[in-house]
C-alpha positions in Angstrom: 0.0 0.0 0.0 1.5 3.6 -1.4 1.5 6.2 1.4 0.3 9.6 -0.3 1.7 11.9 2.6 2.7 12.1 6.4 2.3 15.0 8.8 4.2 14.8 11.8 3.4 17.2 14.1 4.4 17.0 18.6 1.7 18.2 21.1 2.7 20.0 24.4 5.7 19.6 23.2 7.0 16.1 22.9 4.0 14.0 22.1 3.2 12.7 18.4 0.4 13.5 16.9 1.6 11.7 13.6 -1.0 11.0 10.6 -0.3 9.1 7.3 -2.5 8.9 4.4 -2.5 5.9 2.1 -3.3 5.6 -1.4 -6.9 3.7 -0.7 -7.8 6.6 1.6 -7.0 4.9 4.9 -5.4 7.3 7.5 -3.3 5.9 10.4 -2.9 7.9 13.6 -0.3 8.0 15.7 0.1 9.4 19.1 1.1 9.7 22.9 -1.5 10.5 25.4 1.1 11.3 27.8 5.0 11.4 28.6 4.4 8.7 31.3 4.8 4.9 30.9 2.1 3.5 29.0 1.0 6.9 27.9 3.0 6.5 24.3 3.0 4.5 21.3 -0.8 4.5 20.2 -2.0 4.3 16.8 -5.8 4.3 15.1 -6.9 4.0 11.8 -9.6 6.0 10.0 -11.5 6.5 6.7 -10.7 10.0 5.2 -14.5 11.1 5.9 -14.0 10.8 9.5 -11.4 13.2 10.1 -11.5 17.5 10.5 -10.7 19.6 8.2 -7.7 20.4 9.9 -6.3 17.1 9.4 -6.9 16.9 6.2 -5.3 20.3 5.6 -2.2 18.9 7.5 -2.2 15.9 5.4 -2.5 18.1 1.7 0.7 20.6 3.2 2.3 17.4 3.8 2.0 15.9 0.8 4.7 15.7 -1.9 4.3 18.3 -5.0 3.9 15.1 -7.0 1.1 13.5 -5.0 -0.6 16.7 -4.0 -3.3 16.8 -6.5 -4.3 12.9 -5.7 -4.1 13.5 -2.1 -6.5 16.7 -2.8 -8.6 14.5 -4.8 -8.7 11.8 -2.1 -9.4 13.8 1.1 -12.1 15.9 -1.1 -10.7 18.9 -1.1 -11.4 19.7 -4.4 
């Protein structure tokens, strides 16, 4: 499976907040809840119609000059 673009991003300031788009619109999100043990490492997946438009915006600024118009097309941003 092709990955269309990644957005790494840290919240209060050393936690991932990771998301990677695939080619067959599936998103993976990864992420800490917290700097304390068992607070890291997390990961869900999601369908491109359940996430904000701030994700998806993320996700297009992310994305590779060559992919950006399939990613656009994908996350319906058109």
């Amino acid at each position: 499976m092709k990955i269309l673009s990644i957005s790494h991003k840290m919240r209060k300031g050393s936690l991932d907040d990771d998301y990677t788009l695939f080619e067959n619109g599936d998103v993976l999100h990864e992420y800490d809840k917290s700097i304390y043990p068992g607070g890291q490492n997390y990961s869900d997946t999601y369908k491109v119609n359940q996430l904000s438009m701030e994700i998806k915006q993320r996700l297009l600024d992310a994305s590779s000059d060559e992919n950006r118009e399939l990613v656009r097309n994908i996350l319906g941003m058109d």
